[in-house]
TIKE-263894 format. One line per 2 residues: number of its first residue (from 1); for each residue x, y, z of C-alpha. Coordinates in nm, 3 decimals. Layout:
BEGIN
NUM> X,Y,Z; ... .
END
This chain:
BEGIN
1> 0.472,3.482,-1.093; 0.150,3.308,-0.882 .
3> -0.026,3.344,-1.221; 0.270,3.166,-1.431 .
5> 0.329,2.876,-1.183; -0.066,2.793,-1.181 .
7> -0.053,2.812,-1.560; 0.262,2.610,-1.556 .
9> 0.104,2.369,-1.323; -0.208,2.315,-1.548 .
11> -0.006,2.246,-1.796; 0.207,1.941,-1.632 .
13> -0.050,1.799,-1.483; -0.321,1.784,-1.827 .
15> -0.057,1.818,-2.118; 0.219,1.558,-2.160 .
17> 0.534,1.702,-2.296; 0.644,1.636,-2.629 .
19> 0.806,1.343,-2.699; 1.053,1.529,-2.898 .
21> 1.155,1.755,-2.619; 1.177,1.452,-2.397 .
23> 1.442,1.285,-2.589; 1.666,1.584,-2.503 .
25> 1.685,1.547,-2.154; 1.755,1.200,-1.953 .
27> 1.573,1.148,-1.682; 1.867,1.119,-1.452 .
29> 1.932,1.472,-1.535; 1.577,1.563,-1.532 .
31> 1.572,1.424,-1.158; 1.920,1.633,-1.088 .
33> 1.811,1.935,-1.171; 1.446,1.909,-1.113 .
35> 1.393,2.013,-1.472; 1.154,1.883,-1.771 .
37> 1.132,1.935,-2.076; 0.797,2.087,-2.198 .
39> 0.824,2.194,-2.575; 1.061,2.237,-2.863 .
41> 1.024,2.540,-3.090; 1.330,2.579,-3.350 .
43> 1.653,2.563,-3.093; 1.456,2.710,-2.810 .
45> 1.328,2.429,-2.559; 1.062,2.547,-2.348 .
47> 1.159,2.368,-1.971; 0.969,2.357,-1.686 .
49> 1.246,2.404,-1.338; 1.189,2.420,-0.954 .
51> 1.490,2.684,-0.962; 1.462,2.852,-1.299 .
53> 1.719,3.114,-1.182; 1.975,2.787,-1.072 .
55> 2.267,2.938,-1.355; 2.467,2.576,-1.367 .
57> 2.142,2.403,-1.404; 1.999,2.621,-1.728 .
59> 2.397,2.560,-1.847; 2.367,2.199,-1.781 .
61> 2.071,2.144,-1.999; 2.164,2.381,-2.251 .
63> 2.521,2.212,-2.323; 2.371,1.866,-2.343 .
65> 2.048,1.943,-2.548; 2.321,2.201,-2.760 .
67> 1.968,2.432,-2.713; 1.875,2.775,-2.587 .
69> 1.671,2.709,-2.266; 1.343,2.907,-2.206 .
71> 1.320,2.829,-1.832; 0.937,2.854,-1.633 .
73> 0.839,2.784,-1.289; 0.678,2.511,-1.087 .
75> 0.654,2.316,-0.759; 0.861,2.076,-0.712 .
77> 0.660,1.824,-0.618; 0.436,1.892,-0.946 .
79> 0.766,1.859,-1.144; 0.871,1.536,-1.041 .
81> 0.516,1.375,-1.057; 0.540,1.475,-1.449 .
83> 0.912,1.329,-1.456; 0.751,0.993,-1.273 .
85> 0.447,1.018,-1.564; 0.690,1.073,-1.873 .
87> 0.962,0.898,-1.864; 0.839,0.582,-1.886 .
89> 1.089,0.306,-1.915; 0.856,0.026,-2.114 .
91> 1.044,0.063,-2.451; 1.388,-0.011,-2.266 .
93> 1.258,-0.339,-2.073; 1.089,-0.449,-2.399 .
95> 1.432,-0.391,-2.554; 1.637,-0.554,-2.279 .
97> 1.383,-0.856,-2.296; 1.496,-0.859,-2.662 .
99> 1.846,-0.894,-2.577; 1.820,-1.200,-2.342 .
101> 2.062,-1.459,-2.471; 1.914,-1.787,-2.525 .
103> 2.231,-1.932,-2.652; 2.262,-2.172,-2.376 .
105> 1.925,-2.326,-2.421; 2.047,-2.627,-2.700 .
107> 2.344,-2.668,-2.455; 2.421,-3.029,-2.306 .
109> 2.707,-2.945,-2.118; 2.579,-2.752,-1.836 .
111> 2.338,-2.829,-1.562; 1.945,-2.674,-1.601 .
113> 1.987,-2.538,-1.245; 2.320,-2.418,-1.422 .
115> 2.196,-2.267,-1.716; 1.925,-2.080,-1.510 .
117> 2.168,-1.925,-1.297; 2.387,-1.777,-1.586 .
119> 2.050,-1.648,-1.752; 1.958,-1.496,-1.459 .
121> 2.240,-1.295,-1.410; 2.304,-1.151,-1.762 .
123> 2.301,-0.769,-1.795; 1.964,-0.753,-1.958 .
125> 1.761,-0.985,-1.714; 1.910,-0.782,-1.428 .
127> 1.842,-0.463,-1.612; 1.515,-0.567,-1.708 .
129> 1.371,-0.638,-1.378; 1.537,-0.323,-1.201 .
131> 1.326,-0.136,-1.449; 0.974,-0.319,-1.407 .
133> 1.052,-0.203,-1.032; 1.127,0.125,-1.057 .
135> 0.836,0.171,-1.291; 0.621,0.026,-1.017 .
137> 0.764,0.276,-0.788; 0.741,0.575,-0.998 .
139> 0.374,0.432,-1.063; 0.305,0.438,-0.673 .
141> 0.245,0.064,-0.712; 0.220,-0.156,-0.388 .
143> 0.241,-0.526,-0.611; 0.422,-0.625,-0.909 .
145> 0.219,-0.920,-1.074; 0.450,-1.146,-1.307 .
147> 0.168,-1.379,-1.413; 0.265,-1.667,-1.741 .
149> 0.012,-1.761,-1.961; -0.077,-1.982,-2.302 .
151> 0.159,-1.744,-2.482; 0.287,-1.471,-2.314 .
153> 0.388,-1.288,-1.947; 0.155,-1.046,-1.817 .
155> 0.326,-0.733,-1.593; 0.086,-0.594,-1.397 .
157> 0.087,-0.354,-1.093; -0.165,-0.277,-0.858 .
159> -0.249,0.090,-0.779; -0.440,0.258,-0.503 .
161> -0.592,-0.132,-0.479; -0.652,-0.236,-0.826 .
163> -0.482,-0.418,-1.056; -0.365,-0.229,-1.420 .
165> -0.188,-0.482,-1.701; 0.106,-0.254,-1.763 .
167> 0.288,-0.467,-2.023; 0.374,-0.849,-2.207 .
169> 0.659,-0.968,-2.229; 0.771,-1.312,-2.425 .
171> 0.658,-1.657,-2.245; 1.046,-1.750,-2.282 .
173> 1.177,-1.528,-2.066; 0.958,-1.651,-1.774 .
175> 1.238,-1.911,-1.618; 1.514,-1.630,-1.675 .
177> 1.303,-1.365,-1.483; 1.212,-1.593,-1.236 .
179> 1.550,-1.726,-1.149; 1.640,-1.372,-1.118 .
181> 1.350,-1.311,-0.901; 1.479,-1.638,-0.644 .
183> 1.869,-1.556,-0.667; 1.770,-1.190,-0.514 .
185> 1.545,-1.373,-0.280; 1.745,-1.578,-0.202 .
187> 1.552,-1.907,-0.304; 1.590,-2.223,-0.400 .
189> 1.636,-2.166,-0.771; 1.621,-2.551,-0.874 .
191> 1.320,-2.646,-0.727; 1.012,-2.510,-0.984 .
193> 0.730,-2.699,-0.813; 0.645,-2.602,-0.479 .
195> 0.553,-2.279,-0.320; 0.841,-2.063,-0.195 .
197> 0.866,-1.732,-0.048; 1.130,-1.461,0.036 .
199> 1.252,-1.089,0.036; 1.523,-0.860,-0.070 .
201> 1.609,-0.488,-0.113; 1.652,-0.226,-0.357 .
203> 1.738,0.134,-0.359; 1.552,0.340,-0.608 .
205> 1.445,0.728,-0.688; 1.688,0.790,-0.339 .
207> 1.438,0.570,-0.173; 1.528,0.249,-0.006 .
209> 1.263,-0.039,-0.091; 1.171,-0.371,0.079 .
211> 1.001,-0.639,-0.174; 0.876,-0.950,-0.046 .
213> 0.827,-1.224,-0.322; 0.617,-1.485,-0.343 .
215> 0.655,-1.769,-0.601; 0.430,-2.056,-0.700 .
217> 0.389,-2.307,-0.989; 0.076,-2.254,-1.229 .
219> -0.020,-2.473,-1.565; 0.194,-2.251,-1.729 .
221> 0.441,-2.167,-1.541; 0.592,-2.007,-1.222 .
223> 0.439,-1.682,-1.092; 0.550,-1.441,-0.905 .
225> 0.383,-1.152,-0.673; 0.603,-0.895,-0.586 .
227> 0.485,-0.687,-0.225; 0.665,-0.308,-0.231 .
229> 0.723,-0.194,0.110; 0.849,0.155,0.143 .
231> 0.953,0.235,0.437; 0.899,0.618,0.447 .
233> 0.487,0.481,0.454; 0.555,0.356,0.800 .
235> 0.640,0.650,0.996; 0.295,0.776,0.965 .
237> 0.071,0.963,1.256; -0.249,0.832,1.310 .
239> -0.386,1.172,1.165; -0.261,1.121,0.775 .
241> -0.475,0.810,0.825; -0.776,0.957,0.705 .
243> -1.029,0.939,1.087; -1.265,1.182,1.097 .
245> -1.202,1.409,1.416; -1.444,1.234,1.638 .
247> -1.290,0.902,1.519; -0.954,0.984,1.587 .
249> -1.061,1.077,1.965; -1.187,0.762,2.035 .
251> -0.948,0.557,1.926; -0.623,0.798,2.059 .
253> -0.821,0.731,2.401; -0.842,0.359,2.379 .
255> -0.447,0.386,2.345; -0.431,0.598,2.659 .
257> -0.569,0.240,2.827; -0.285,0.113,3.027 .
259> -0.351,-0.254,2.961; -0.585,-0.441,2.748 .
261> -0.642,-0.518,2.375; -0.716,-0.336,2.045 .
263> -0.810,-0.509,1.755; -0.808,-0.359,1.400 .
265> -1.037,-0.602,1.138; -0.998,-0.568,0.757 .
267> -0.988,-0.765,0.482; -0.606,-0.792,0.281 .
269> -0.510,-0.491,0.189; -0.719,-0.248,0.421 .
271> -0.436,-0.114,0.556; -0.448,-0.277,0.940 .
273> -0.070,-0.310,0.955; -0.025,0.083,0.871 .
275> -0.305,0.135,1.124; -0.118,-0.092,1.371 .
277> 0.232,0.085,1.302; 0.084,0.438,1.347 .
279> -0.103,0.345,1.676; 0.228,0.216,1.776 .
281> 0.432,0.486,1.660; 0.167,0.749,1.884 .
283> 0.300,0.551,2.211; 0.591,0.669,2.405 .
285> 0.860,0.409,2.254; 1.155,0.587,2.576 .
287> 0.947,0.479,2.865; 0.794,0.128,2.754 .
289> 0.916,-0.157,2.633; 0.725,-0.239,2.292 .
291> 0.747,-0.564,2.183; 0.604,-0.740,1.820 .
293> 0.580,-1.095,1.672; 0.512,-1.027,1.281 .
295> 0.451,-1.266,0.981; 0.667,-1.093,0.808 .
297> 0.818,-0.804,0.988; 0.658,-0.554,0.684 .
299> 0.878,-0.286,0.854; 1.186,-0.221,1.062 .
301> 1.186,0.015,1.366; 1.507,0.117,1.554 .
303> 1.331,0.192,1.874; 1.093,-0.150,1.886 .
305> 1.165,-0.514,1.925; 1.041,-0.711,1.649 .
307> 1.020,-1.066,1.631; 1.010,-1.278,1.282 .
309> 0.771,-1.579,1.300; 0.948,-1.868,1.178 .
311> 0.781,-2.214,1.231; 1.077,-2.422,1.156 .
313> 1.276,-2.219,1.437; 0.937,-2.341,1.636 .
315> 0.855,-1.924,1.636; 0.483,-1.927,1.610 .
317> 0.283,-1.618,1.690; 0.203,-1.863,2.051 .
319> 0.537,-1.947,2.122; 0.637,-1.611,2.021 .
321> 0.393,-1.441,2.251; 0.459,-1.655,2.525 .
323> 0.864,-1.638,2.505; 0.769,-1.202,2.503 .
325> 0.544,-1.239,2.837; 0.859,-1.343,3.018 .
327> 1.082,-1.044,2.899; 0.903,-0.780,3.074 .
329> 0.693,-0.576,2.761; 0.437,-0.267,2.810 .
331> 0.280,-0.325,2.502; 0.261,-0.604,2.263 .
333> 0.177,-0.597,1.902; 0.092,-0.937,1.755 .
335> 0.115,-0.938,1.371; -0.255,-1.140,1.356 .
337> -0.454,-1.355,1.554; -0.550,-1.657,1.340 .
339> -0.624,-1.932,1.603; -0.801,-2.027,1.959 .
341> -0.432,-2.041,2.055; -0.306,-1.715,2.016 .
343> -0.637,-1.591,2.106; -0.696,-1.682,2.460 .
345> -0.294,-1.570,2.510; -0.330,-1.289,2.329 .
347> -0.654,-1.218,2.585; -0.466,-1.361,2.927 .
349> -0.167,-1.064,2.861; -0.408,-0.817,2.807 .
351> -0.571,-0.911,3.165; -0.197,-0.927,3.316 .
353> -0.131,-0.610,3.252; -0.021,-0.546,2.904 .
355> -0.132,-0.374,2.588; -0.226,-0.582,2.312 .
357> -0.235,-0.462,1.952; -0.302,-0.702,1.691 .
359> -0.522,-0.750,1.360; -0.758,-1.001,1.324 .
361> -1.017,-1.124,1.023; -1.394,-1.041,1.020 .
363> -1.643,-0.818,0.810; -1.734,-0.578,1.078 .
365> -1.612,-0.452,1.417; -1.891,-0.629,1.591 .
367> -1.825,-0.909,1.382; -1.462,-0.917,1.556 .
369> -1.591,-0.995,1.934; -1.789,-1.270,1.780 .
371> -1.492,-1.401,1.611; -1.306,-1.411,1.914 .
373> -1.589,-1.604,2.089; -1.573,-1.889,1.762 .
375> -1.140,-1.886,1.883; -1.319,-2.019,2.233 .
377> -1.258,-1.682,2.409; -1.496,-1.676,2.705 .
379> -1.747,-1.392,2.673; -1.690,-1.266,3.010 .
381> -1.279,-1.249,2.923; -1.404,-1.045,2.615 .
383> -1.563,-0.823,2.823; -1.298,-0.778,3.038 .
385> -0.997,-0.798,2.801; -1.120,-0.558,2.518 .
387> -1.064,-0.173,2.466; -1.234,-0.149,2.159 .
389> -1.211,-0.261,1.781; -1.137,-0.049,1.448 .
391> -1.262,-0.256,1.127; -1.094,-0.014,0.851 .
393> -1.110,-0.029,0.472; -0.942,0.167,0.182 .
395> -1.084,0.355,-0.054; -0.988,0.558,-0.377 .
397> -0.914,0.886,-0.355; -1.078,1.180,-0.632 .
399> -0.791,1.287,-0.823; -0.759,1.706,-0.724 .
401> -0.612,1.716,-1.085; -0.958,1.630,-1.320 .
403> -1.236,1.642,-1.061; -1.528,1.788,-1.136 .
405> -1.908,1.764,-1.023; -2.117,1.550,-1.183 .
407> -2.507,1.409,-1.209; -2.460,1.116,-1.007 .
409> -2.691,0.803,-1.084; -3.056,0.739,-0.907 .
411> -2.884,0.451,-0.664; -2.583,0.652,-0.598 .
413> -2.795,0.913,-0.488; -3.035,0.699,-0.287 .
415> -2.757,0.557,-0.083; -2.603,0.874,-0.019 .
417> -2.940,1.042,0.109; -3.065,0.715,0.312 .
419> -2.725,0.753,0.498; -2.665,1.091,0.537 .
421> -3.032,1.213,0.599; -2.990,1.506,0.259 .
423> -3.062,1.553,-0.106; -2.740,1.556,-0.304 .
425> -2.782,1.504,-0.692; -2.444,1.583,-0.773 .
427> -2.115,1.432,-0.675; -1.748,1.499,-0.740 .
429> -1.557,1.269,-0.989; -1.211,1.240,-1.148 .
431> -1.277,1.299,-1.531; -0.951,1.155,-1.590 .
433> -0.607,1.265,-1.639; -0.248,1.169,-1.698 .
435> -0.169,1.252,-1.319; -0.414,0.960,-1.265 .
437> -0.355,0.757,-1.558; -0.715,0.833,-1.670 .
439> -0.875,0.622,-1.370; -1.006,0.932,-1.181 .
441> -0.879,0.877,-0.874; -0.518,0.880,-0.682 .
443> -0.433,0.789,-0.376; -0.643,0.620,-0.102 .
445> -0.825,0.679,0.238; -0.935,0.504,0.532 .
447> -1.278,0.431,0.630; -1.320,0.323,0.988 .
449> -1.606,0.191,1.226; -1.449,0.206,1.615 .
451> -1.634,0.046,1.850; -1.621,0.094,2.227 .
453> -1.687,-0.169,2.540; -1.896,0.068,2.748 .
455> -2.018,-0.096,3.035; -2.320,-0.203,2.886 .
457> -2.220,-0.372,2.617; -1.990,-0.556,2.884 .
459> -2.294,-0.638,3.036; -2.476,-0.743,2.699 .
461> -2.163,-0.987,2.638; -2.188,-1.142,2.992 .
463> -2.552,-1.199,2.957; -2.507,-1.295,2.608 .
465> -2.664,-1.097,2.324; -2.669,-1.143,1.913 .
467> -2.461,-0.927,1.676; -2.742,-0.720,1.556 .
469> -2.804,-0.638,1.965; -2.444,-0.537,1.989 .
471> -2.450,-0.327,1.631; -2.796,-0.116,1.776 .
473> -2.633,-0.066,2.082; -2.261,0.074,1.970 .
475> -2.449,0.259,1.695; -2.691,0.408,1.950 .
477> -2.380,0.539,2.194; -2.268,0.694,1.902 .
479> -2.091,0.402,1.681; -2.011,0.554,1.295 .
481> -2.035,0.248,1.118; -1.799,0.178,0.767 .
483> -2.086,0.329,0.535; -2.126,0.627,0.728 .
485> -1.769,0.721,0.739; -1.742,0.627,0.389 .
487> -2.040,0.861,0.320; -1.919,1.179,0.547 .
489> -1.547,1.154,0.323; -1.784,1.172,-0.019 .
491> -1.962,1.490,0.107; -1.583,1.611,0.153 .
493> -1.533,1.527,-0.141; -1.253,1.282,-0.071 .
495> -1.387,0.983,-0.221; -1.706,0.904,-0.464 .
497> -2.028,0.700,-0.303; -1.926,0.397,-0.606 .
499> -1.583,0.328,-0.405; -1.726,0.320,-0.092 .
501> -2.052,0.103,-0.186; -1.792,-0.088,-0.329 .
503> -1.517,-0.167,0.006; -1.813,-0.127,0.244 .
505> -2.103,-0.361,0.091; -2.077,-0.577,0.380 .
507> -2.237,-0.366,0.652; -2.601,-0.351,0.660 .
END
């Protein structure tokens, strides 16, 4: 049986199905039964099942394929990857694009802001955009891109942090997909010139999903970038993160502080908010009172106070932090420090015995204290005030399904030994597959560069010292800086020395 499922396994993961044997099945029932169709020979069809002894299931698929089912085995999880792969529903938005009525367009009689609305919620629109997002879901997409241009509407997603063009649709069905887009957002759906901004739900695959829209003009047209948030990706630990072991020490220590601040530094995208939820989620939420101001609250906790910023309310991430001082909070978790403002109060609660958890924007994690210094943070409150700083980045992972070794290039190589002190010619790569639709890697990881106040680099910040001055001396107490850590996850084969030359080019 081991031998079948690996076989079996092999075979979902490089070989699609045939197309043929997929038009027996519907995916709803695929996803029912945990069942898909592999191959059709005469009236047999070969099926690939979770449960290949489950009796109603095999009678299920028989009676509505009217075929005699050959059941096999294989994981679950392997099955419904290939289900997500398959059953791609591009041929059914293309054909509900089709169907949009534009009857309405030569009309007189009814208002533009009218005539958008009833486009917007006609069957196919609807059913159009519910399937661009559950394709992005099924794709493991974290953006929808809805982007017009001279003559048509580019769909694209962006996976494990790039972007893929995934399909076109017609140029005139921008302003009925858009309207769409603002009556679920609940935007104004009239105004088609200035920036706007908003968020709904959906529930899809069993999952329940958060999107947060954002809508601007262009020369040809509105566009619209749609953020996924699923909220099962916020419960992790700080270990699925990707630290290496002596990273993850360090930084569950400088959470064992009772008061101060930790800053995590990334570009967009690094993954600082995940970083920020986990550390969160590793505190005990009984016994303290945990407190955040967020711009926009990416995810909802039942055990944690979150604050919305919302300037026209006069919530600022200042006001906000200073209304939270005055209702008694352990720890705070500010969504980003982006001015002198929040800064120094950010700094003053960590002195008054709080701790402070917030992200902030710089290339490197000594790059982050002298950031805070530009805000107009005294250097001596730095070196009281801060715990320590993670800068974080994300890179690809090598898909497990098509990697192989192979002859890396004379640069790749030269990198790899000048940080990692050893010969290595060879390097593991994802050839490709349909698992990873052919881009060679799935998934991502964290790279991370903690760094520590000791006591002496409190002292160097008093006395005042330059960034290379810090960098020597974290590295020299035993600092792994973004390249290393990128470096160490490539000899584990988690990641390829291209991806992380390419997310950590900054550090020297």
């Amino acid at each position: 049986m081991a031998d079948s499922t690996r076989k079996i396994q092999s075979t979902l993961n490089k070989n699609s199905p045939q197309p043929e044997a997929l038009q027996l099945i519907p995916e709803a029932m695929a996803r029912k039964y945990l069942a898909i169709p592999l191959t059709l020979e005469g009236n047999v069809l070969h099926v690939v099942m979770a449960n290949p002894s489950d009796i109603l299931a095999l009678e299920a698929l028989a009676s509505w394929s009217q075929m005699r089912i050959e059941p096999e085995a294989a994981p679950a999880e392997e099955i419904l990857e290939a289900i997500d792969f398959n059953y791609k529903a591009y041929d059914e938005i293309e054909k509900q694009i089709s169907s949009i009525s534009r009857a309405d367009v030569g009309k007189t009689s009814k208002t533009n802001k009218q005539l958008s609305i009833d486009t917007a919620t006609e069957a196919p629109v609807a059913q159009a955009l519910t399937l661009i997002v559950d394709e992005a879901v099924k794709a493991r997409a974290s953006d929808i891109h809805i982007q017009p241009g001279e003559d048509i509407i580019r769909v694209r997603y962006r996976i494990d942090g790039t972007l893929h063009d995934m399909l076109t649709m017609p140029l005139t069905t921008l302003t009925p997909i858009i309207s769409r887009i603002k009556i679920l957002a609940n935007m104004n759906i009239a105004d088609h010139h200035r920036p706007q901004d908003g968020q709904f739900s959906v529930k899809t695959k069993g999952r329940l999903i958060d999107i947060r829209v954002g809508i601007i003009a262009t020369v040809y047209g509105e566009m619209a970038v749609l953020r996924l948030l699923d909220k099962s990706r916020a419960s992790l630990d700080l270990s699925d993160l990707g630290f290496l072991p002596n990273s993850l020490e360090k930084f569950g220590n400088m959470l064992k502080v009772p008061y101060g601040i930790i800053l995590v530094s990334g570009p967009t995208g690094a993954g600082k908010t995940t970083t920020l939820y986990a550390a969160v989620n590793s505190l005990d939420q009984v016994e303290r009172n945990i407190i955040t101001v967020e711009d926009p609250v990416e995810y909802r906790f039942s055990d944690i106070n979150q604050i919305q910023v919302n300037p026209r309310a006069g919530i600022t991430f200042a006001s906000g932090l200073r209304s939270i001082l005055r209702l008694d909070p352990d720890v705070i978790l500010i969504g980003e420090i982006r001015d002198a403002e929040t800064a120094n109060i950010a700094i003053q609660s960590a002195l008054t015995g709080h701790l402070v958890l917030s992200s902030i924007h710089a290339n490197d994690a000594v790059g982050v204290v002298l950031r805070l210094m530009d805000l107009g943070v005294e250097p001596f409150l730095v070196s009281s005030a801060l715990i320590g700083v993670v800068a974080q980045r994300m890179v690809r992972r090598v898909c497990p399904n098509c990697a192989r070794p192979i002859e890396a290039s004379p640069a790749e190589s030269l990198i790899y030994s000048q940080e990692m002190g050893e010969e290595r010619k060879e390097f593991v790569y994802g050839a490709g597959c349909k698992s990873c639709a052919s881009s060679g890697y799935r998934g991502r990881a964290g790279i991370f560069e903690i760094f520590v106040t000791s006591d002496e680099i409190k002292t160097m910040l008093v006395k005042g010292t330059t960034a290379t001055e810090l960098r020597h001396q974290a590295v020299k107490e035993g600092m792994v800086t973004l390249l290393r850590d990128g470096m160490s996850k490539v000899k584990e084969n988690i990641t390829t020395p291209s991806e992380v030359l390419r997310n950590a080019y900054t550090v020297g």
